[in-house]
C-alpha positions as CSV (number, residue, x, y, z in Angstrom):
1,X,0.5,-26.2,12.8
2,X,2.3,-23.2,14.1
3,X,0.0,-20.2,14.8
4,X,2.3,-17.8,12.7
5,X,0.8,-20.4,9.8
6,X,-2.4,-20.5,10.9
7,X,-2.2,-16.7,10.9
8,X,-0.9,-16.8,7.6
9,X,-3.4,-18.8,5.9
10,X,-5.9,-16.9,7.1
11,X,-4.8,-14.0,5.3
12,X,-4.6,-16.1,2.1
13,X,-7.8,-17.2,2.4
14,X,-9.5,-14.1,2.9
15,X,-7.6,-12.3,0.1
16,X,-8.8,-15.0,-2.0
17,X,-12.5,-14.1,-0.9
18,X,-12.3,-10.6,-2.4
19,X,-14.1,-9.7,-5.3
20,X,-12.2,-10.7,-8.7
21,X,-10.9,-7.8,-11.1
22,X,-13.0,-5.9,-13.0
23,X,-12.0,-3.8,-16.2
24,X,-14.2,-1.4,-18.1
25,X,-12.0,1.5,-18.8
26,X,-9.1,2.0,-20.9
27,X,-6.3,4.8,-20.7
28,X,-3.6,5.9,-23.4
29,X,-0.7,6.6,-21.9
30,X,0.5,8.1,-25.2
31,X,-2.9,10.5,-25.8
32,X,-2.0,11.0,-21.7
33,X,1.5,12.7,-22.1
34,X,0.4,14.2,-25.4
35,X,-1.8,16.1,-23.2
36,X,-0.4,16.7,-20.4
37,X,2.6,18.5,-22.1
38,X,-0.3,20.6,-23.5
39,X,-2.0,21.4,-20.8
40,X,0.1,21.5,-17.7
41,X,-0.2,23.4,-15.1
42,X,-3.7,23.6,-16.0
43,X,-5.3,20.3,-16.6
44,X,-8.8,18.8,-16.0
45,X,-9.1,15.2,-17.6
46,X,-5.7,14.4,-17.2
47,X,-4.1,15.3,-13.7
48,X,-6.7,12.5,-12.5
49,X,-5.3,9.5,-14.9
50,X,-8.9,10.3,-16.9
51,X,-10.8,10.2,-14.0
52,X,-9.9,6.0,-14.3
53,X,-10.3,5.0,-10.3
54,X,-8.9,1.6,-10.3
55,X,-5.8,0.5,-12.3
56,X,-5.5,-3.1,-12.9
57,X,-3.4,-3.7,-15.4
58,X,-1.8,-2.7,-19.4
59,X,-1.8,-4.1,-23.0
60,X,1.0,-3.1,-25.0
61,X,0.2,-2.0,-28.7
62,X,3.1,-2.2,-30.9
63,X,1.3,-0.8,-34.2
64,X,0.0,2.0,-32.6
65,X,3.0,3.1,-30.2
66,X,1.0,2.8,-27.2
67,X,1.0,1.5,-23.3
68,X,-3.2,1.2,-22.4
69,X,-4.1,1.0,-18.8
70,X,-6.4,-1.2,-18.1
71,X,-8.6,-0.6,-15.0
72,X,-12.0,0.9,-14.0
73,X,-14.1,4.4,-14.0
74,X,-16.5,4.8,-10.8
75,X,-17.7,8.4,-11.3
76,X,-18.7,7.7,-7.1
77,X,-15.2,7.6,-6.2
78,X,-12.0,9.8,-6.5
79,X,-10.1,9.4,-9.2
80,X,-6.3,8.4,-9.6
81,X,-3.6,11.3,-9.7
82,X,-1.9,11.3,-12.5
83,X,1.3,12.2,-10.5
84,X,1.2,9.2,-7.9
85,X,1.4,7.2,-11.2
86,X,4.1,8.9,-12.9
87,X,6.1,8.8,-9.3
88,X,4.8,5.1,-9.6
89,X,6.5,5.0,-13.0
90,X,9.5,6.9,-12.3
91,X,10.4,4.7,-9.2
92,X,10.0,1.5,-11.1
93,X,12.7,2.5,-14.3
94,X,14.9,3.6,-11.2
95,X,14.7,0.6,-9.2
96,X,15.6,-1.7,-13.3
97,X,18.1,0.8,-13.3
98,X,20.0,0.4,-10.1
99,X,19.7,3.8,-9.2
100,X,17.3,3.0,-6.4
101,X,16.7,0.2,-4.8
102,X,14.0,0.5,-2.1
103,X,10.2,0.2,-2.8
104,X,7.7,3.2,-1.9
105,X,7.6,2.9,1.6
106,X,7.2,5.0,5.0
107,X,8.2,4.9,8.6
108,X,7.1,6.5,11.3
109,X,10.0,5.9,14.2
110,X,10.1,6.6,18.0
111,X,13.8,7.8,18.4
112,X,15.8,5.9,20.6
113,X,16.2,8.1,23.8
114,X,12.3,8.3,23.7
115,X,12.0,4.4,23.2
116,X,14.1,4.2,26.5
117,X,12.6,6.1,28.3
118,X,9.4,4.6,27.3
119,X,10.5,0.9,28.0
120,X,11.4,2.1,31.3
121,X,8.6,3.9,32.0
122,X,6.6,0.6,31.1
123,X,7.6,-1.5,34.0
124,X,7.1,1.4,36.7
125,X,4.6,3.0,38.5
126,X,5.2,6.5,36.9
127,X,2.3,8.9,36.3
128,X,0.5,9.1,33.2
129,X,1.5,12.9,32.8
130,X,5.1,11.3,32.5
131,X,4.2,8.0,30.2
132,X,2.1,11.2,27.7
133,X,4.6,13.5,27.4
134,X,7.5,11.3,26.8
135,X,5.2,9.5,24.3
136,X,4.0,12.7,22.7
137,X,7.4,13.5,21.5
138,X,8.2,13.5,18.2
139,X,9.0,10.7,15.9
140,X,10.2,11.1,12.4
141,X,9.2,10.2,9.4
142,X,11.2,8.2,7.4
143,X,10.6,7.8,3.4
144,X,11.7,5.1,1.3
145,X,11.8,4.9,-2.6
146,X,10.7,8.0,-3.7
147,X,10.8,12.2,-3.4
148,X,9.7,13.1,0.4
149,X,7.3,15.9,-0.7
150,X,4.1,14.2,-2.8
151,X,0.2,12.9,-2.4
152,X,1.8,9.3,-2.9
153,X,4.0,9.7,0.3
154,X,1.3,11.7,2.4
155,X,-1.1,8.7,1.7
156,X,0.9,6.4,3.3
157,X,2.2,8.6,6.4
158,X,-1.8,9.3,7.0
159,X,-2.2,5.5,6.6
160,X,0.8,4.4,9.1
161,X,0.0,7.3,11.6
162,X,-4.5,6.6,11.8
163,X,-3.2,2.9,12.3
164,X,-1.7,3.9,15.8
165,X,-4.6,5.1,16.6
166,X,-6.7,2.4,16.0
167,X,-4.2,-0.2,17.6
168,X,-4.6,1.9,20.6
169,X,-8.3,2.2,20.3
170,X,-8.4,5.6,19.6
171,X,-10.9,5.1,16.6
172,X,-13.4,2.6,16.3
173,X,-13.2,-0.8,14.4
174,X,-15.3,-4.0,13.9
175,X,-12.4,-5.8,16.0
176,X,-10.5,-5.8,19.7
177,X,-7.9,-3.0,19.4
178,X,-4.5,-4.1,20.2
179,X,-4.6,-2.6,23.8
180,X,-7.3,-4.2,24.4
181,X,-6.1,-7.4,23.8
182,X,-3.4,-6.7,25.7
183,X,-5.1,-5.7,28.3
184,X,-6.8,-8.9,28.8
185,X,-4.1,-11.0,28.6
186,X,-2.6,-8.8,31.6
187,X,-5.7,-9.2,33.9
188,X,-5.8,-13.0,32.7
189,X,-2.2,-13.4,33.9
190,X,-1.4,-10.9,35.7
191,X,2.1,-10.0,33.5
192,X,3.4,-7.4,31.6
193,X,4.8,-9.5,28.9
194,X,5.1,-8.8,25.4
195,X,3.5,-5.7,23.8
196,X,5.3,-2.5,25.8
197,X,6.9,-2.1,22.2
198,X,4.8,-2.9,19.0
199,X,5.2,-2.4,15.4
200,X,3.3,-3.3,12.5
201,X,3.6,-2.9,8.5
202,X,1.1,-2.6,5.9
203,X,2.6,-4.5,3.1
204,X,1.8,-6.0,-0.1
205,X,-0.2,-9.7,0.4
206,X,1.8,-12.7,0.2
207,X,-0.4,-14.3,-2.6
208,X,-0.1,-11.9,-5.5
209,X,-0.6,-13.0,-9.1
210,X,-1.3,-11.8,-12.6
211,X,-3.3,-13.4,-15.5
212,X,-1.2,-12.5,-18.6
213,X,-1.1,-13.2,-22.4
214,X,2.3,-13.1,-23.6
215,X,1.5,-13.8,-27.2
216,X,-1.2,-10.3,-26.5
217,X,1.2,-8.8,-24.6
218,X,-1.9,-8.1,-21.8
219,X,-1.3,-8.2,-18.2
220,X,-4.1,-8.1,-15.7
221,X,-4.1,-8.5,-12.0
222,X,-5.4,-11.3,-10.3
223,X,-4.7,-10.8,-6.5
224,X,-3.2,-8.3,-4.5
225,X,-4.5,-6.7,-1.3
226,X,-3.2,-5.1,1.7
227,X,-2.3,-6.6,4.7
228,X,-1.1,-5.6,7.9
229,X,1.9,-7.7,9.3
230,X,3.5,-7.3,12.6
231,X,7.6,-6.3,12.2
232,X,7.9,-10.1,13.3
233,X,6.0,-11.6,10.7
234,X,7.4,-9.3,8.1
235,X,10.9,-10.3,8.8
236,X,10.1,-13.9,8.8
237,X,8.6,-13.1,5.2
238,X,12.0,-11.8,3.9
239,X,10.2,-8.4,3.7
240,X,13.3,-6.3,2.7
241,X,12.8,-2.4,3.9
242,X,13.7,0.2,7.1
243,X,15.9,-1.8,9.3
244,X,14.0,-4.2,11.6
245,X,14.7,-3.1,15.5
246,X,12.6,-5.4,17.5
247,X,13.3,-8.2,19.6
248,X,12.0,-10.8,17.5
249,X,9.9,-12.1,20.5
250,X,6.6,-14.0,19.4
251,X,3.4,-11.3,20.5
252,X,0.3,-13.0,19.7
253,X,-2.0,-10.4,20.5
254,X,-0.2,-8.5,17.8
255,X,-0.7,-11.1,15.6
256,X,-4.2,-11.4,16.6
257,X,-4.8,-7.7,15.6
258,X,-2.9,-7.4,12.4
259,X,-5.2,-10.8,11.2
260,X,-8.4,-9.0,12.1
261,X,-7.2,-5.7,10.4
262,X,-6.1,-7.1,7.2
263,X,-10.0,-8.9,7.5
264,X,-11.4,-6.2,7.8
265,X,-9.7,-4.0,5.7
266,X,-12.4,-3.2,3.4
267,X,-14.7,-2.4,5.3
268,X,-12.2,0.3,6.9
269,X,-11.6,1.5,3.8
270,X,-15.1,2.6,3.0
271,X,-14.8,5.1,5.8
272,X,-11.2,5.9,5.8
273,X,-10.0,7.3,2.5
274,X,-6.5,7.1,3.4
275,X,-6.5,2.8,2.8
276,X,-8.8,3.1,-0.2
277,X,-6.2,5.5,-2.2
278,X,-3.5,3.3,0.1
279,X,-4.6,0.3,-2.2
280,X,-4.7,2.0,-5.5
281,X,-1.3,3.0,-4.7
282,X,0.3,-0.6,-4.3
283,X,-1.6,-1.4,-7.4
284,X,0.1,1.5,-9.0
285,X,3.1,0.4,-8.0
286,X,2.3,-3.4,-9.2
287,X,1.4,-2.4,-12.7
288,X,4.1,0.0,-13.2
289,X,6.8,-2.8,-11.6
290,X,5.6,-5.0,-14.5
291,X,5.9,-2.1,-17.1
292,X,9.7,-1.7,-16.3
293,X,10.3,-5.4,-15.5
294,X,8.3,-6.7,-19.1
295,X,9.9,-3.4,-21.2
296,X,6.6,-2.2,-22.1
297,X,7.4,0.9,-23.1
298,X,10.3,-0.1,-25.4
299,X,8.2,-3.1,-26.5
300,X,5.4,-0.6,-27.8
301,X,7.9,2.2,-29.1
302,X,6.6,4.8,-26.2
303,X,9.2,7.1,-24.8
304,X,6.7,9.2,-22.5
305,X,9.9,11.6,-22.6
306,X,7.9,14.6,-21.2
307,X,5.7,12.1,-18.0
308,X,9.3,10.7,-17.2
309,X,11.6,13.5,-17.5
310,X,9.8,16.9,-17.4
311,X,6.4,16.2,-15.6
312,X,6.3,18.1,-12.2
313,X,5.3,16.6,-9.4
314,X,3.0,19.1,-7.1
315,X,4.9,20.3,-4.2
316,X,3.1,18.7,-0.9
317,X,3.9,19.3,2.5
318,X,4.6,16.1,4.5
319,X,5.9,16.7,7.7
320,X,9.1,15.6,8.8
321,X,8.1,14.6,12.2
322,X,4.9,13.7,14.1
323,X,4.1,13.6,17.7
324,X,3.7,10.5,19.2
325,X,0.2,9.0,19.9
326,X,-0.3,7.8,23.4
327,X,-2.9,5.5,25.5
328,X,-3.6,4.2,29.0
329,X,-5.4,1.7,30.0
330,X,-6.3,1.1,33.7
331,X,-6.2,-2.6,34.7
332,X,-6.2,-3.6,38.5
333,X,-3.4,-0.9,40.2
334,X,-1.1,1.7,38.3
335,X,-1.5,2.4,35.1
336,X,-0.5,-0.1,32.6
337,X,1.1,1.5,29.2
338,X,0.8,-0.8,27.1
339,X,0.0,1.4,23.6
340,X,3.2,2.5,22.0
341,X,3.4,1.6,18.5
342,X,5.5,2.3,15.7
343,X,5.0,1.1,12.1
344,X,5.1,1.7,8.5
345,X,4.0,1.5,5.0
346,X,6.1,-0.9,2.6
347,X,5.3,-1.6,-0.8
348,X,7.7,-4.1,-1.4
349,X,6.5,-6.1,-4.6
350,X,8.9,-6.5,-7.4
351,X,7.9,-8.6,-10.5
352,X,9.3,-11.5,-9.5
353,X,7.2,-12.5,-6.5
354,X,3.9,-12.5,-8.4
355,X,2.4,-15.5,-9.6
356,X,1.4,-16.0,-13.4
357,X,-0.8,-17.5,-15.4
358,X,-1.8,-17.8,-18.8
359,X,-4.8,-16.5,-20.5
360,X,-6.2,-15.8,-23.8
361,X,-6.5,-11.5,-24.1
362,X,-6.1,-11.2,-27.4
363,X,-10.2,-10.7,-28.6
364,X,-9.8,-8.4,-25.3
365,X,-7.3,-6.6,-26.7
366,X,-8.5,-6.0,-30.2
367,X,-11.5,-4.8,-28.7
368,X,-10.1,-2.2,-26.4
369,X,-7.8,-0.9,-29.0
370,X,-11.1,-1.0,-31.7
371,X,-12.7,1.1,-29.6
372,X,-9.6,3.5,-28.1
373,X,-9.0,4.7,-31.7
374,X,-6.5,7.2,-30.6
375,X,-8.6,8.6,-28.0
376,X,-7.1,9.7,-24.5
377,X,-9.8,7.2,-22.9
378,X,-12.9,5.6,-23.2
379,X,-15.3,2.7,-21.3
380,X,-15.2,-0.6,-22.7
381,X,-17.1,-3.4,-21.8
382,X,-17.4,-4.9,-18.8
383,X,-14.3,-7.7,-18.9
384,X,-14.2,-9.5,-15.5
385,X,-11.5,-12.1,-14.5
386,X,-12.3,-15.0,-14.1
387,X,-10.6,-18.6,-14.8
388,X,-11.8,-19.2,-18.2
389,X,-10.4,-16.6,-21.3
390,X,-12.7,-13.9,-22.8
């Protein structure tokens, strides 16, 4: 068994480990633009999808002209924006349409004269001062799939830019940081090697499925985390998104890192709010791929004319460029640099890569809707998936 494997079935088997979906809150989508064309610019209830703070999934309802999300309401946690779902939305009847086709996504790239002068930099006995300014120039920010100036693109840059810092150390996790690792390898061999020039993705987990009901026309989620691949492993995935620079060259203590991240990911999400949201986001961006891709909202009658067209988005600044993040770690003589990393967010998921499987929703369903009665939202009872129907 290769180690890219073994690597890989890791990650399956831990996503597999996480806890199984839970739903006990249901949103209109029809009450939800009703409202919002009401209220806007000044809305409580409804700029926060309800105050629903996990979305994982939607019934269509044909009689009564409606889309329901299906997800969960922690009153501990924050709640959903309303906006990252309608940019969720927006991207995913663009992308059926033609009119884009990239996934939500983010880059944060070193430009090239910097990335030569770091590479050079790497193999000589320069002075820090040099290896940190070069470093600490800027990179820009690249966006993918969606308007540059929004909370759903500033959760990701935060995302991609904290995960420099903990690949070079820079903030504490219940793993080796990537310079450390490489660090090691240098004193156990005494070489350089791979790892002057590392990049990383957070991406969408290889084994994603959904439980559905055709016949109800209910789609829940059954798997779908976030993992962190190196630019390697997401090329050898077929992971379409920015252009992939690097030199294809094996780096297992890249490898090694992005494993124990993706591990560990919720635990860092419990103290890092950026990869908590970051995972409500790819689920936003799940559910609303299967909207487009089953016809949901044609199915149910539901134009959501004023969400889709005329809902505006609040103006966010995300900045164009950041500064580089440096670190240098001492091992026996000069300085070794062996921290520059680059990376990105990529939500790459479209309908088609998801498993399915059948299930019986339909008592589900009739419940939810018994209860909904043409309200904006309401808690349901607790429906957890499991491998037997409700």
């Amino acid at each position: 068994m290769t180690r890219f494997v073994a690597i890989l079935l890791a990650l399956v088997a831990a996503s597999d480990c996480m806890a199984s979906r839970e739903v006990d809150y249901a949103v209109s989508l029809r009450v939800l633009n009703e409202r919002l064309q009401q209220c806007m610019p000044y809305c409580g209830p409804e700029a926060v999808l309800a105050g629903m703070t996990e979305v994982s999934g939607f019934l269509v309802d044909s009689s009564g002209n409606d889309v329901v999300l299906l997800g969960k309401r922690e009153p501990s946690k924050e709640a959903i924006r309303t906006e990252d779902f309608v940019l969720a939305l927006r991207a995913a009847i663009a992308r059926r349409k033609g009119v884009e086709s990239y996934f939500p996504g983010v880059s944060i790239e070193l430009r090239n004269d910097v990335a030569k002068k770091l590479e050079s930099l790497a193999s000589s006995t320069a002075a820090a001062a040099i290896w940190r300014a070069v470093c600490g120039a800027d990179q820009d920010v690249l966006v993918y799939g969606l308007p540059s100036q929004n909370s759903f693109v500033k959760t990701m840059v935060e995302a991609d830019y904290k995960l420099k810092r903990f690949a070079n150390g820079q903030l504490t996790a219940p793993f080796k940081s990537h310079s450390t690792r490489v660090e090691e390898r240098i004193l156990r061999t005494g070489k350089l090697g791979p790892g002057s020039m590392d990049r990383f993705e957070l991406v969408p987990s290889t084994n994603k499925s959904w439980q559905v009901d055709r016949g109800s026309r209910t789609y829940i989620i059954e798997n779908l985390n976030v993992v962190l691949f190196t630019e390697k492993q997401a090329k050898d995935m077929n992971i379409p998104g920015r252009p992939y620079v690097g030199t294809g060259a094996k780096n297992p203590e890249a490898e090694d890192f992005a494993a124990d991240f993706t591990n560990q990911y919720e635990q860092i999400a419990q103290s890092h709010d950026e990869y908590k949201t970051l995972s409500n986001l790819f689920d936003l961006v799940a559910v609303t791929e299967f909207i487009a891709k089953t016809s949901a909202l044609n199915a149910a009658g539901l134009r959501l004319s004023y969400m889709i067209d005329d809902f505006r988005v609040d103006g966010i600044v995300v900045d164009k460029t950041l500064p580089g993040i440096s670190e240098i770690n001492k091992v026996a003589g000069p300085p070794s640099f062996v921290s520059k990393t680059c990376g990105g967010v990529n939500a790459y998921m479209p309908a088609e890569d998801f498993r399915t499987s059948e299930r019986r929703f339909s008592e589900f369903k009739a419940l939810v809707l018994g209860i909904l009665n043409d309200a904006m939202a309401v808690r349901v009872p607790m429906f957890r998936l499991s491998g037997s129907g409700f």
